[in-house]
Phi, psi and omega in degrees: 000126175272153174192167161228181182314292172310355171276339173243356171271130168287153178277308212272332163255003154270317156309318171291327155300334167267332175293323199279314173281337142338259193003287173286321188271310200078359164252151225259134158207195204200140163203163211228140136303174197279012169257341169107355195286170180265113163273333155195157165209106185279107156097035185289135177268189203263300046123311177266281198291342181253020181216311201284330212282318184314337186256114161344310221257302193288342182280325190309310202282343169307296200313325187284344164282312168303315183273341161310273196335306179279010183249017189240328193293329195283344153229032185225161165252343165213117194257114162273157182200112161279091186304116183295049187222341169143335204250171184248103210245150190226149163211179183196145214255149166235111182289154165228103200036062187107317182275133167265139185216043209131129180215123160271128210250101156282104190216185190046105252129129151232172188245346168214181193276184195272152178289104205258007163261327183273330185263013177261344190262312185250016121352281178290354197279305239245344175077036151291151122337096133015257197319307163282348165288344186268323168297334176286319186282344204276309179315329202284120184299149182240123186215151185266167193305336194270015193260000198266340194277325195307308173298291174320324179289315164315321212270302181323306167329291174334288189278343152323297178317278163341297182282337159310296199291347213251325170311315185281340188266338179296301209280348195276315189291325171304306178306335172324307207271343160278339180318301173315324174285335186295169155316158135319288129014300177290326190285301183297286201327318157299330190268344155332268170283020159290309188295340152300333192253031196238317189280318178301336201272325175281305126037279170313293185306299150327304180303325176257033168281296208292307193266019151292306186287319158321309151328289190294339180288311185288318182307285187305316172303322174285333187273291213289311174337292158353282207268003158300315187296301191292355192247342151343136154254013170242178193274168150208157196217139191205110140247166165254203198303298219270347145123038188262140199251183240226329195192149182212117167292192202263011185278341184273337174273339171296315162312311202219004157062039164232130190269145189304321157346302163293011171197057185313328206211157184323292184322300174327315202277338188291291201290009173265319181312321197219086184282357159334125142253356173297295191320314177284325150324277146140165232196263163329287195300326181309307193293297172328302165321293194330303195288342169292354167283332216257327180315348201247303192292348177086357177313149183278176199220118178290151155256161201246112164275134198210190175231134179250105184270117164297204195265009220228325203092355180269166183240160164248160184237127171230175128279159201196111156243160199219155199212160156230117181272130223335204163347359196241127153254134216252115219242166175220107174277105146249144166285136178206060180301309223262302188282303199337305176311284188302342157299272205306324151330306186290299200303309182314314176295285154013292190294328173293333175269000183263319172319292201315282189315322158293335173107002181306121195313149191296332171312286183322323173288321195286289176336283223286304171326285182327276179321318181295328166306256204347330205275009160274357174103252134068007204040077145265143154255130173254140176229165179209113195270120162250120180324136167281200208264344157322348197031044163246344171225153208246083193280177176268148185241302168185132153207111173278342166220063180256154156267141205303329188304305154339284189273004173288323173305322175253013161271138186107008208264140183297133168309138189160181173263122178087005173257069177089197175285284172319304181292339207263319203271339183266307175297339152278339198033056182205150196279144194239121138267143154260095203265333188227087162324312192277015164234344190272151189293304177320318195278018212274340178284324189245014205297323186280350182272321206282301189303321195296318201255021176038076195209107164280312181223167192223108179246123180247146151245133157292158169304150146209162190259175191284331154286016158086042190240170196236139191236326170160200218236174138236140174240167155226156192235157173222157159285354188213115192329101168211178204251113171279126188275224203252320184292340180281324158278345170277314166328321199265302169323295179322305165336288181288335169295348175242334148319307189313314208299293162320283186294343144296339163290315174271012164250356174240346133315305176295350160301292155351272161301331157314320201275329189282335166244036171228138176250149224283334175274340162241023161076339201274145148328124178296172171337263209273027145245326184291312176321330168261359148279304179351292157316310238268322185251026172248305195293304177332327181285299190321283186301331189254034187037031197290158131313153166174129221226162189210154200230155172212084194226144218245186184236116173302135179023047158289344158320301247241326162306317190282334170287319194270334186249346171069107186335351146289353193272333166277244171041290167328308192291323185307291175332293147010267168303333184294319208283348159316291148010283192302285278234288186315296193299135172308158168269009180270013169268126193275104198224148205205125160274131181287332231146146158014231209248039154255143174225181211198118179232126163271142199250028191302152211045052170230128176265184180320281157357263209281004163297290173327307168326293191298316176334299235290291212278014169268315188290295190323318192302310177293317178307328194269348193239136188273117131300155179217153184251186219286006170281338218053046186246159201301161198213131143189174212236178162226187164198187197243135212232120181241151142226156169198133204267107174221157192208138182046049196191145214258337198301143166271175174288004154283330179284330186282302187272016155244347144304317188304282189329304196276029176269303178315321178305279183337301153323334185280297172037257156264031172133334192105188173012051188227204197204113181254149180282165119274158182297181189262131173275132162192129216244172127220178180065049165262021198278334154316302181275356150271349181292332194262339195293306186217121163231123156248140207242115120340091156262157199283342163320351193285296209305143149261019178100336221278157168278340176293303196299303161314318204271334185277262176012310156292317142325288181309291228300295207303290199318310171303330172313278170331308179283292190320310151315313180294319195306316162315302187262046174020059174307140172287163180325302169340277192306338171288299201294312191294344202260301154008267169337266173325302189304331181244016149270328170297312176306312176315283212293002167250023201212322158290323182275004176286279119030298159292340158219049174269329181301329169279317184265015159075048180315127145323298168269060177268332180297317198273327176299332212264330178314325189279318118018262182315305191295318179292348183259343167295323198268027170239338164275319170301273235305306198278000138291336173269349169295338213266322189260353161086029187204078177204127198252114176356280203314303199293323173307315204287302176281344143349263195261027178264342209240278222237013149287325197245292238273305180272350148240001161287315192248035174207308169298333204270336196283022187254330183277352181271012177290329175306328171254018169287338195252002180224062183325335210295336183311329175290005164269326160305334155284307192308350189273321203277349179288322184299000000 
C-alpha cells in the first residue's frame, strides 16, 4: 500500500495540536515529508526568516545546515547541526513500519544565552538592522542541550502515533471494502482489535500526560532550586573534580563582581582572587590539595579564612568551606569585610592610642592613622595636612606613599575655596569629595600636578578639635574616580577623629613644655631651659671652633622701682624689657630670665668685640625706651651689663656664666648702666677631661640574657661613647661623619635583628616596635644630614643618642620584649645563626 504522512495524520489538526504545544512549551519546530515539502512550521523565528533566510550569504550557511541534517539522517536517528549564522538545528526521521515518510525539525535554537558581540559583528557583516536583529535574537528560545533529543523523541512518539493510528484507519477502509464480502465474524474480529488499539491508544496518550507533567515538575523543581541559590546570603560556587566550575549564585556575583564567564575554570578564579603568587601558591593551593585529600579520605576540611580581590580592586575578607557532592565540589563565600574592618580598625585604633599614651612623635602617630586607613583596603592613598600656627596654611603631617615631589608641592598651601579637596575642606570645616580631580572647580590650579602623582579623586574631612577649632584636614585619594559610599565616609570621619585625639595630645603636651620652659612673666626662657641652649651652643662653639659670647645683665635699683611703685609697675618693667630684648636682638641669639631682675643672652658666633657691640646697643636701647607705672606716670631704667667671651676651649657653662656673672659685678660696681668685659677664655690640652666630660655605662641590669641582643647593645653604648668623644675633643668632620655613619649601621642591623626575632617569638607589639624602629632611624639620617650641611646643634645630637637611642628605647622600649624571649629559648638560635 503507498501512502504518504498527510495520508494518515488530518494535517489541520495536527498543526493545531502542535500550535498548542508552541504555546504550552514555547518550543518552535518544523516538519517535512519525505520530499521535503513543509507540513507545518510552528514558532519559526524572526531571527531566519526576516534576516538569515532573506541574505545570500547568511541563507547559503541555512542551506549548509539543511542539507548536513539531511545527509546525517540517513545514518542517525537524531542529528545536530550548529548552524554559522549562530543558532543550533536538529532533525530527526519519523518512520513508519520502516518508512521515513517525515523528519522533524528543531531549529533557530540556543543552548545558552547568545553571544551578542558575535550576532552585533554579523549584523554589520551581513547589512542587518542592529537594533532589530539583536532583537530578534533575544527572541530565540534557549532550551539545553540535554533536554532536545528527549523532546524530539517525544514529538516523534507523538506523530507515530498519529500516523500509526491514521495508517490503521487507511488499512481499515480498504479493509472495509473486503469486509464486505466477509462474515460477521471477520466484522467482530475488527471491531475487537479496534477496540485494542483504541485502549493502546488512550494507554499512549496517557504516558505521555504523565511525562509532561513530569517535565513541568523537573522544571519548577529546578527553577525553585534556583531562586533558593540566588536568594543565599552567602556566594556559592559549584565545580568539578577536574576544576571546571559548573555555577555561581547570584550572591557571588554580588561579592566579587565576577560572571560565570570571567571564571570557566577554578584556576582562572585562582588567579583574579589572589593575584599574589607566592601567597596563591602557598596558601591557596595548599588549602585546595587538602580538601581534595578529604574527598577520597573523608577527613573533614577546615575553612580558610582569606582575603579576596575583587573584579572592581576592591578586596573582601571572607571565610570559604568546601564540601563534596559526588564528584562536584560545592564551595561557600561568607563574607565577613564589615567585623573584619572593624577588628583591625580597634586594633589599629588601640595601637594609636598606645602611641598616643607613650608619648610616641606626632609624625609616627599620624603615620600609623594613614597606614592603618590605607590598610583597609580600596587602593586608598591617605594623607593628613596640619594648620600652622598662623592658621592660614596647611603643612604636611603624613602621607607615607604620596609622592615627595606631592607633598613638597602643597605643603604650606593657603587654606581657601577652591584650593584643591583640602584647602576648601579646611576654609569650610566641611567634608569635600571630589570624585574626578580633572574635572572639578577646586582642582583646577592643581589638576596637573594630581595627574603627574597620578591622583584621580580627593575625599578631604577637616580635623576639628573637641572644641570645634580646625587643627588640618585627613584625605583620602584614589587612582581612579571614584564616589565614596556610607562606609568609606564613616572611614573618613573615624580618621580624623583620631587624628584630632592625637594631635590635640600633642599640642597640649607642647604647651605643657612650653609653660615648663618659659617663664610665665616675660615670655623669655626660664632659668634651667635657657642653661640647656646654652649647653647645646657652648658644645656647638667647641666642636666647629666658633666664637661664642654671653651677656649677663641686671636692671639697676630695681628694689626701689617696687618700693616706691609697687610690683605691678616692676612686673611692667620686666615685660618691658623681655620684649626690648627681643626687638634689640638677633634671632639667632638666645635670651632667658635667670631670676628677679637678672637676665641672660648667649650670643653665638659672636666675639668679644662684637659682643660688646651688642651690650652697648641693648643698654642704650633700654635706657632709651619710655615705661610707665601702674599710675601712668612715665619711667625708665637702666641696666648693667657682664660679658664673656670663649673661643677654643673645653670650660663648661658654668664657667662661662660665673664669668659673665663676676664682669656684671663688676659693672654695678662702677657704677651702673655700663657694660663690663670678662677676659676670653682659653685652653689647650683638655682632651683627656671631655673624653671624661659625658660618658655612658654599661650595667649588668641592662642585659636580658639574650647573647645577640646583649652583645649589640654593648656595641652602641661604646659606639656612642666614642662619637660623643670625638665630638668634645674637636674630631675632624670627616672622622665624625665616619663614626656617624657606624652608629647608624650598627643600630639598622640590630634593629632588623630585633625584628626577627619578634617574628619567632610572636612580640604582640612588633608593628609598633618596628615603627619606632623606623623613626630612630629616619631622624638619625636627618641629624648626619644636617651634620653633613654643618647646621646641627650639639645639644640636640646629645639627646638624640643618650635620651632617645639608649636611655629611652634600649633601656626602656626593648625591655617590654624581653620576657618574650625568656619564654622562647629557641631565638638563640637565631643568634648563634646570625653570629655565624
Amino acid at each position: 500500500m503507498d501512502y504518504r504522512f498527510t495520508d494518515l495524520v488530518d494535517i489541520d489538526k495536527f498543526r493545531d495540536m502542535l500550535q498548542s504545544f508552541y504555546e504550552a512549551t514555547g518550543i518552535l519546530h518544523g516538519l517535512t515529508d519525505h520530499e521535503g515539502t513543509i507540513i507545518s512550521a510552528i514558532g519559526w523565528q524572526e531571527a531566519c526568516t526576516d534576516f538569515h533566510r532573506r541574505n545570500p550569504c547568511s541563507n547559503a550557511r541555512c542551506q549548509e545546515s539543511n542539507g548536513y541534517l539531511a545527509e546525517h539522517l540517513k545514518d542517525a536517528p537524531f542529528v545536530g547541526f550548529a548552524c554559522s549564522n549562530g543558532l543550533m538545528d536538529y532533525a530527526t526521521p519519523i518512520i513508519i513500519e520502516g518508512r521515513q515518510l517525515a523528519t522533524l525539525h528543531f531549529v533557530q535554537l540556543l543552548h545558552e544565552p547568545p553571544d551578542m558581540a558575535f550576532f552585533r559583528t554579523q549584523a554589520h557583516e551581513y547589512g542587518f538592522d542592529e537594533d532589530r536583529y539583536l532583537t530578534a535574537i533575544r527572541k530565540v528560545p534557549i532550551i539545553p542541550k540535554e533536554r532536545i533529543e528527549p523532546i524530539m523523541a517525544f514529538y516523534v512518539q507523538l506523530a507515530q502515533m498519529l500516523a500509526g493510528a491514521g495508517l490503521d484507519r487507511l488499512r481499515q477502509r480498504d479493509a472495509e471494502n473486503r469486509l464486505a464480502l466477509l462474515n460477521k465474524a471477520l466484522a467482530q474480529h475488527v471491531q475487537r482489535r479496534t477496540e485494542e488499539l483504541a485502549a493502546k491508544n488512550d494507554l499512549l496518550t496517557t504516558e505521555v500526560s504523565e511525562r509532561r507533567r513530569t517535565e513541568e515538575a523537573l522544571r519548577d523543581s529546578q527553577e525553585q532550586l534556583q531562586a533558593i541559590l540566588d536568594s543565599s546570603p552567602i556566594g556559592i560556587g559549584m565545580s568539578t573534580a577536574d576544576g571546571i566550575v559548573k555555577y555561581i549564585n547570584r550572591k557571588f556575583t554580588e561579592l566579587f563582581g565576577y560572571c560565570q564567564e570571567d571564571i570557566p575554570t577554578v584556576e582562572h578564579w585562582y588567579r583574579l582572587a589572589y593575584p599574589d603568587e607566592y601567597y596563591r601558591n602557598t596558601v591557596i593551593r595548599a588549602w585546595a590539595h587538602e580538601a581534595s585529600a578529604a574527598k577520597h579520605s573523608g577527613a573533614k576540611i577546615q575553612p580558610l579564612e582569606t582575603n579576596i580581590v575583587c573584579k572592581n580592586g576592591m578586596i573582601r575578607h571572607i571565610i570559604i568551606s568546601l564540601s563534596w557532592v559526588n564528584d562536584f565540589r560545592l564551595v561557600n563565600f561568607s563574607d565577613i569585610t564589615d567585623r573584619w574592618r572593624a577588628e583591625q580598625r580597634e586594633h589599629a585604633r588601640n595601637a594609636t592610642l598606645e602611641l598616643i599614651a607613650r608619648g610616641a612623635p606626632l609624625e609616627n602617630i599620624l603615620n600609623a592613622i594613614v597606614l592603618g586607613v590605607e590598610a583597609e583596603g580600596d587602593r586608598m592613598i591617605g594623607s593628613i595636612l596640619l594648620l600652622d600656627q598662623d592658621g592660614k596654611h596647611l603643612r604636611n603631617g603624613a602621607a607615607p606613599n604620596l609622592p615627595e615631589f606631592y607633598n613638597q608641592a602643597i605643603d604650606g598651601v593657603e587654606i581657601g575655596e577652591n584650593v584643591g579637596s583640602c584647602g576648601t575642606a579646611a576654609y569650610t570645616m566641611q567634608c569635600v569629595i571630589v570624585t574626578d580631580i580633572q574635572q572639578h572647580s577646586y582642582w583646577r590650579n592643581y589638576k596637573d600636578l594630581a595627574a603627574q602623582a597620578g591622583l584621580a579623586s580627593c575625599w578631604s574631612e577637616p580635623i576639628l578639635s573637641s572644641k570645634g577649632r580646625l587643627l588640618g584636614t585627613f584625605a583620602i585619594y584614589h587612582r581612579q574616580p571614584c564616589s565614596p559610599d556610607a562606609a568609606a565616609l564613616e572611614l573618613i570621619g573615624y580618621a580624623a577623629n583620631l587624628a584630632s585625639i592625637a594631635i590635640e595630645h600633642h599640642q597640649a603636651d607642647a604647651e605643657l613644655e612650653r609653660q615648663a620652659n618659659t617663664d610665665y612673666l616675660t615670655e623669655l626662657a626660664n632659668r634651667r631651659h635657657f642653661i640647656d641652649l646654652a649647653v647645646t651652643e657652648l658644645a656647638r662653639a667647641l666642636r666647629y671652633h666658633k666664637a661664642l659670647s654671653l651677656l649677663m645683665l641686671d636692671i639697676d635699683h630695681f628694689k626701689a622701682i617696687n618700693d616706691n611703685h609697687g610690683h605691678k609697675t616692676g612686673d611692667r618693667v620686666l615685660q618691658q624689657l623681655a620684649s626690648t630684648v627681643r626687638q634689640t636682638l638677633r634671632e639667632i641669639d638666645i635670651a632667658g630670665r635667670m631670676g628677679g631682675e637678672e637676665f641672660a643672652v648667649m650670643l653665638p658666633e659672636t666675639s668679644a668685640g662684637e659682643a660688646r657691640d651688642a651690650a652697648e646697643r641693648l643698654r642704650l636701647a633700654i635706657a632709651d625706651t619710655k615705661m610707665q607705672t601702674d599710675a601712668g606716670v612715665s619711667l625708665y631704667v637702666t641696666i648693667s651689663i657682664g660679658v664673656a667671651t670663649v673661643t677654643d676651649t673645653a670650660y663648661d657653662i658654668q664657667t662661662l656664666l660665673k664669668n659673665a656673672d663676676d664682669a656684671l659685678y663688676i659693672a654695678k660696681n662702677n657704677g651702673r648702666n655700663q657694660v663690663s668685659m670678662a677676659a676670653t677664655l682659653t685652653s689647650q690640652g683638655n682632651e683627656k677631661a671631655v673624653r671624661h666630660l659625658v660618658k655612658l655605662t654599661w650595667h649588668s641590669a641592662y642585659a636580658c640574657g639574650h647573647t645577640l641582643i646583649d652583645s649589640q647593645h654593648r656595641e652602641l653604648f661604646q659606639h656612642v661613647n666614642d662619637f660623643l668623644a670625638g665630638i668634645l675633643s674637636g674630631y675632624p668632620p670627616d672622622q665624625l661623619a665616619a663614626l656617624i655613619d657606624a652608629i647608624i649601621q650598627d643600630t639598622l642591623q640590630h634593629f632588623k635583628s630585633e625584628e626577627a626575632i619578634f617574628a619567632e617569638t610572636g612580640f604582640p607589639d612588633a608593628t609598633a616596635h618596628a615603627a619606632l624602629h623606623q623613626h630612630l632611624i629616619d631622624k638619625a639620617i636627618g641629624l648626619a644630614e644636617r651634620f653633613s650641611a654643618d647646621n646641627l646643634a650639639i645639644g640636640e645630637l646629645f639627646q638624640f643618642l643618650a635620651h632617645d637611642l639608649i636611655a629611652n628605647h634600649m633601656l626602656k622600649e626593648d625591655r617590654k620584649f624581653f620576657p618574650y624571649l625568656q619564654s622562647n629559648p629557641s631565638t638563640q638560635n637565631l643568634s648563634n645563626a646570625k653570629h655565624l
